[in-house]
C-alpha positions as CSV (number, residue, x, y, z in Angstrom):
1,X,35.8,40.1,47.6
2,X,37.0,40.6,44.0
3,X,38.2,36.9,43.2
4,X,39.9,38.1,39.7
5,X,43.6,39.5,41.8
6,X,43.4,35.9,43.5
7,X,43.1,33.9,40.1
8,X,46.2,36.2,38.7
9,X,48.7,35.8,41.7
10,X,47.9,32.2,41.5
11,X,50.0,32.8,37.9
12,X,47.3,30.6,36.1
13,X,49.0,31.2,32.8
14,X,52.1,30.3,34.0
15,X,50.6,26.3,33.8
16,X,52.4,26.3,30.3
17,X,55.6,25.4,32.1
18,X,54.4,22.2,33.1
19,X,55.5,21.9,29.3
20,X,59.2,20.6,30.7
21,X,57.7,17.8,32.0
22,X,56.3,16.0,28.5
23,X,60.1,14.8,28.2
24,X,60.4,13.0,31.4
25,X,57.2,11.3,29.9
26,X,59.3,10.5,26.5
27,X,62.1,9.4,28.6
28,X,59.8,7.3,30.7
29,X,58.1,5.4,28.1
30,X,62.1,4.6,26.3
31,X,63.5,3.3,29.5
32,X,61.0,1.1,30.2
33,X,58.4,2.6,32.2
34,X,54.6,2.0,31.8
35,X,51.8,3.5,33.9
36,X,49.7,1.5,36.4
37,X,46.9,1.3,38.3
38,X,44.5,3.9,37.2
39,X,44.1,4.4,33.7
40,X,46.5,6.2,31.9
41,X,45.0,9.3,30.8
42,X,43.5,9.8,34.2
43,X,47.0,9.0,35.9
44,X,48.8,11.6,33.4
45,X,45.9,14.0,34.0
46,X,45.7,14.3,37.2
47,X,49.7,14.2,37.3
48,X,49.6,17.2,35.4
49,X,46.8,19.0,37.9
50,X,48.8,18.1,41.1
51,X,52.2,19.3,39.2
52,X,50.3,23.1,37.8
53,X,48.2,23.4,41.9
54,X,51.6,23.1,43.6
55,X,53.3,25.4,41.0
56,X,50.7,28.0,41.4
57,X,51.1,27.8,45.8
58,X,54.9,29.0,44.5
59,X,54.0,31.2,42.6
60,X,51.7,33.2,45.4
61,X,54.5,32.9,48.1
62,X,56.5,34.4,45.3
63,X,54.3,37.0,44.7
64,X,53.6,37.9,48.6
65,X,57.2,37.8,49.6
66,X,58.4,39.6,46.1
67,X,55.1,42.8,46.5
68,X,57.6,45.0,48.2
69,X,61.0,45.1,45.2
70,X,57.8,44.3,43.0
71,X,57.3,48.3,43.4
72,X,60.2,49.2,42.0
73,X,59.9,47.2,38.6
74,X,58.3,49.5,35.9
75,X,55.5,47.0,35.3
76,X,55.5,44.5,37.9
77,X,54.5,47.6,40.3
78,X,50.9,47.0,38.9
79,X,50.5,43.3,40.3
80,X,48.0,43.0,42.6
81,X,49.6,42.9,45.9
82,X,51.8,45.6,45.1
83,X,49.0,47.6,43.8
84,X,47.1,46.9,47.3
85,X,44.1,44.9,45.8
86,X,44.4,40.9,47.9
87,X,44.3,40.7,51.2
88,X,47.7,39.1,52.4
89,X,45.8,36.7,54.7
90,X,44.0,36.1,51.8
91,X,46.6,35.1,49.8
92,X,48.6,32.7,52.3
93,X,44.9,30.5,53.3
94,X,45.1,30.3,48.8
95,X,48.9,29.2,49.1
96,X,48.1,26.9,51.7
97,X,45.0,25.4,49.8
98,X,46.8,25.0,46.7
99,X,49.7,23.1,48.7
100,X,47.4,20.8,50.4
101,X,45.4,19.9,47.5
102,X,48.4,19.6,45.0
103,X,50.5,17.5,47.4
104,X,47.1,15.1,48.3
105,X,46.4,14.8,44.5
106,X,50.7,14.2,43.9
107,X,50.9,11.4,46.3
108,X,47.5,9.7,45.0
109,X,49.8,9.2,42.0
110,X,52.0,7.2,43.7
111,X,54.7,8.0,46.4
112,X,58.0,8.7,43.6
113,X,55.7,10.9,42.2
114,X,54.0,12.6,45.5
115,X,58.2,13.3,46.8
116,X,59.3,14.9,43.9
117,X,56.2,16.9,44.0
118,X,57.2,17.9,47.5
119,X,60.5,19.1,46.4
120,X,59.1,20.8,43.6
121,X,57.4,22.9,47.1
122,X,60.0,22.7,48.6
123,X,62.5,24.6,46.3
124,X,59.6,27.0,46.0
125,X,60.0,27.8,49.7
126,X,63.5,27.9,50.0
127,X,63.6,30.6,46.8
128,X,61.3,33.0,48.2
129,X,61.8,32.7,51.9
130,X,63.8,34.2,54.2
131,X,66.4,33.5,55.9
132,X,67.0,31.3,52.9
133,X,65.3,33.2,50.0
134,X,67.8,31.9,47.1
135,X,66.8,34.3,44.7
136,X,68.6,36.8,46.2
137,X,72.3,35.7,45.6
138,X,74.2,35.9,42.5
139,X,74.3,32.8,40.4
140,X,71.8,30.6,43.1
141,X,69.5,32.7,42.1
142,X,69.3,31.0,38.5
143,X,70.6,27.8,39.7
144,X,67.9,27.4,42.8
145,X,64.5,28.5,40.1
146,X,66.6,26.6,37.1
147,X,66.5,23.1,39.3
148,X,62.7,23.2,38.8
149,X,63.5,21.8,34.8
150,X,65.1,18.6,36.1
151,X,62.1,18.4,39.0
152,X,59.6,18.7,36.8
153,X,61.6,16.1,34.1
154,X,61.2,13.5,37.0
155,X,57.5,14.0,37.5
156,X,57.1,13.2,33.6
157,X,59.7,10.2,34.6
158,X,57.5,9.2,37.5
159,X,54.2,9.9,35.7
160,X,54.9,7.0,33.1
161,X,56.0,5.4,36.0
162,X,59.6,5.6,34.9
163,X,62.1,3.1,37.4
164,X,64.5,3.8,39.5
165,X,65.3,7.7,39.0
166,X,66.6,9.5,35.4
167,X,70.2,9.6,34.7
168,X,72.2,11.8,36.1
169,X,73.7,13.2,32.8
170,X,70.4,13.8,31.3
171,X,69.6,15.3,34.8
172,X,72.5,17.9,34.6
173,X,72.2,18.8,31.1
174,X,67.8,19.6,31.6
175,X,69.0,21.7,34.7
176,X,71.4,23.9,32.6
177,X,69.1,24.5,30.0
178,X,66.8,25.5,32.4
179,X,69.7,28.0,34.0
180,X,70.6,29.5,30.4
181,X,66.6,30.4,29.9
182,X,66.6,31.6,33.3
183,X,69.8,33.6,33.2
184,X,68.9,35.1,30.1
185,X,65.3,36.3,31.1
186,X,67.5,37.8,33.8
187,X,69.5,39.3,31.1
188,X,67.0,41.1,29.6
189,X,65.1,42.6,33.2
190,X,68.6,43.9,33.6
191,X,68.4,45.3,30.3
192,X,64.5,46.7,30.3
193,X,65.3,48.2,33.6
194,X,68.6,50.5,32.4
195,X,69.0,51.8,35.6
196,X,71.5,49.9,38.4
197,X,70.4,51.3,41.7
198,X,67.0,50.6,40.9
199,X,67.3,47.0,39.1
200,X,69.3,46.5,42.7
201,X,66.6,47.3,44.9
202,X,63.7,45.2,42.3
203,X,66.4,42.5,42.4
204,X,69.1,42.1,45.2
205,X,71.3,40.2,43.0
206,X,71.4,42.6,40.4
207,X,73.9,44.8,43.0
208,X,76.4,42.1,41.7
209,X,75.6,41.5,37.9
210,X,75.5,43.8,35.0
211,X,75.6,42.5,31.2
212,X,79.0,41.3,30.9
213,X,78.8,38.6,33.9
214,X,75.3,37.5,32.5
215,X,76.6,36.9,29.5
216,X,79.1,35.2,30.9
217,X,77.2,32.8,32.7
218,X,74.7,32.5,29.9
219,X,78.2,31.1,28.4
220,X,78.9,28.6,31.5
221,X,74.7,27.4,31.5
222,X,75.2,26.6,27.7
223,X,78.0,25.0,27.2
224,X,77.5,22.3,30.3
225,X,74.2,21.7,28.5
226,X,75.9,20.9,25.6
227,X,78.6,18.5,27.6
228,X,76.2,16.7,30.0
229,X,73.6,16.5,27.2
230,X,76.3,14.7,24.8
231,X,77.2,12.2,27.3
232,X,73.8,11.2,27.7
233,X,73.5,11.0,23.9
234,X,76.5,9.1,23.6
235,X,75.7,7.1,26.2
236,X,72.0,5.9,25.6
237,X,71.2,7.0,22.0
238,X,73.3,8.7,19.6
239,X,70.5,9.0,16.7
240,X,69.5,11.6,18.9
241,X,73.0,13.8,18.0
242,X,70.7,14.7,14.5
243,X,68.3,17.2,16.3
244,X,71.1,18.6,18.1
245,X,71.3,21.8,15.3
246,X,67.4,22.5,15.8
247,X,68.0,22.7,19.7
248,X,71.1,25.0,19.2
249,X,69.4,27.0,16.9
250,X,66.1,27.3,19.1
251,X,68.5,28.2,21.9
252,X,70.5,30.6,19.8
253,X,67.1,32.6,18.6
254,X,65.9,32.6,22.3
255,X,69.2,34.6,23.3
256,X,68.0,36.9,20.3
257,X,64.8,37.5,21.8
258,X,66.9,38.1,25.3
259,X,68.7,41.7,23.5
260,X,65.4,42.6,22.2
261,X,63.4,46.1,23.6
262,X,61.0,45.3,25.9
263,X,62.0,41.4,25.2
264,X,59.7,38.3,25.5
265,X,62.3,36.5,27.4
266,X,61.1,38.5,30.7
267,X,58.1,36.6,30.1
268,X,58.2,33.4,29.8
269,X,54.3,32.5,29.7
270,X,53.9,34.8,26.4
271,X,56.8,33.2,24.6
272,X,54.3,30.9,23.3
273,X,53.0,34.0,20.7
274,X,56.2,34.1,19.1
275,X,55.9,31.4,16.2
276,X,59.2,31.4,15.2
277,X,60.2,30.6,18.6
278,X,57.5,28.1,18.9
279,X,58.4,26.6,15.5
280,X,62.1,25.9,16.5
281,X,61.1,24.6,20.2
282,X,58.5,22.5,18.5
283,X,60.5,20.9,15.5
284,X,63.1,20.4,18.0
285,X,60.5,18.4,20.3
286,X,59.2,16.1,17.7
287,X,62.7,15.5,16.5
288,X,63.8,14.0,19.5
289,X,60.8,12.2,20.9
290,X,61.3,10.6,17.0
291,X,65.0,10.1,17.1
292,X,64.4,8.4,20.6
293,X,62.7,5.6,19.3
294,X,64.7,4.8,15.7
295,X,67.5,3.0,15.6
296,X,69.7,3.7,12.7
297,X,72.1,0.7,12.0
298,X,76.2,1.2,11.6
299,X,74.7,5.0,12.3
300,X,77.2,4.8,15.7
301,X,80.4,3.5,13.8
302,X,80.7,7.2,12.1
303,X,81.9,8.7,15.3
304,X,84.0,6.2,15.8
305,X,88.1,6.4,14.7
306,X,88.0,5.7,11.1
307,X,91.0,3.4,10.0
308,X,93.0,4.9,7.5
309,X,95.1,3.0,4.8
310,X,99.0,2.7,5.5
């Protein structure tokens, strides 16, 4: 048995989206939280193992349930289930290896830790299986693989062992950034593919969208970001407000990418060899993990109403 098709459905290089949860660490670490027990390199470590094994047991029910529409995308028809080259039974004893290991690993963390693992699974489930299968309704379908962002923000939370849970605004706002990359790697699928009837049959939800309503909710994904994202800022830290250009224009270069030929965006695990993109996502980062922890005095008062002379 060739092991190579197992390793790729198990989406190894799709581990880089673990990235989302280094700001539930940051967050962690602000509020309060401090990790115990084992040491903390090990803790995060491990953490990070458990979060990438579980990912990877979604991504191969993804990729078994998704083989047959998988023939009908112009380069997703070469994957290796489609392409007839694992063994199905094969691939569910992997999917069920990965889950056991990844959830016995999770709650060795620690039990806040070990549950939001399991609903990291769990959403994994309900996306890809029937009768559920959320990816194929309009809308859910970003919203339901979009929630993993704020999942994965409470693992880094949990992981620094963060109290209590995050808050709800800061919640919200990593969920619909999440939704406007998601909707806009739809965008462009939509976009490669150039062709309704077959996008519909790759993708059921693509019988409802085309550009315009994409767009649109690109639009709606945004713009609660930007709400739920201020609240938190306003509410907890409002030196943070200063690295809010280099996340709009990180976001802004991102839906550039999205009207591209034969765009990145489809792919999220390549993005990384765009270094503009990096660049943005990475000043952005360090901006606010810095902003986090400075306090600028009297810095508030300027958004407050200014008193002007009679």
């Amino acid at each position: 048995m060739n092991p190579v098709p197992y390793i790729q459905i198990a989406r190894v290089d799709h581990w880089v989206k673990n990235i989302f949860i280094l700001p539930g660490m940051v967050l962690g670490l602000f509020f309060g939280g401090g990790a115990g027990g084992m040491s903390d390199v090990l803790r995060i470590a491990l953490g990070l193992l458990a979060a990438c094994l579980v990912a990877s047991a979604n991504y191969v029910v993804n990729e078994i349930m998704d083989a047959p529409q998988d023939r009908f995308h112009p380069e997703k028809q070469a994957r290796p289930i489609p392409s007839g080259r694992v063994n199905l039974r094969w691939a569910w004893a992997e999917w069920a290896g990965l889950s056991l290991l990844g959830g016995a690993l999770g709650f060795g963390i620690g039990r806040p830790f070990g549950w939001t693992l399991s609903l990291l699974w769990l959403m994994g489930m309900l996306y890809n299986i029937e009768p559920f299968r959320t990816k194929k309704y309009p809308y859910v379908d970003v919203l339901s693989e979009a929630v993993n962002n704020p999942i994965r923000l409470a693992l880094g939370w949990y992981l620094v062992g963060g109290r209590a849970v995050p808050p709800v605004s800061i919640i919200v706002a990593y969920w619909m950034f999440g939704a406007f990359l998601m909707a806009t790697k739809r965008f462009a699928e939509y976009r490669q593919i150039n062709d309704p009837p077959r996008a519909a049959r790759y993708r059921e939800s693509f019988a409802y969208y085309n550009e315009e309503r994409l767009l649109g909710s690109l639009l709606f994904y945004g713009s609660l970001f930007a709400m739920m994202s201020g609240t938190f800022i306003m509410r907890y830290h409002i030196e943070l407000i200063l690295a809010s250009p280099l996340i709009a224009w990180a976001m802004a270069y991102y839906l550039h990418l999205g009207f591209a030929p034969d765009s990145p965006a489809q792919r999220p695990e390549l993005l990384f060899r765009n270094g503009r993109l990096m660049l943005l996502v990475g000043a952005a980062f360090l901006a606010c993990t810095v902003l986090l922890f400075v306090h600028l005095p009297r810095f508030g008062e300027w958004f407050n109403p200014w008193l002007v002379p009679s």
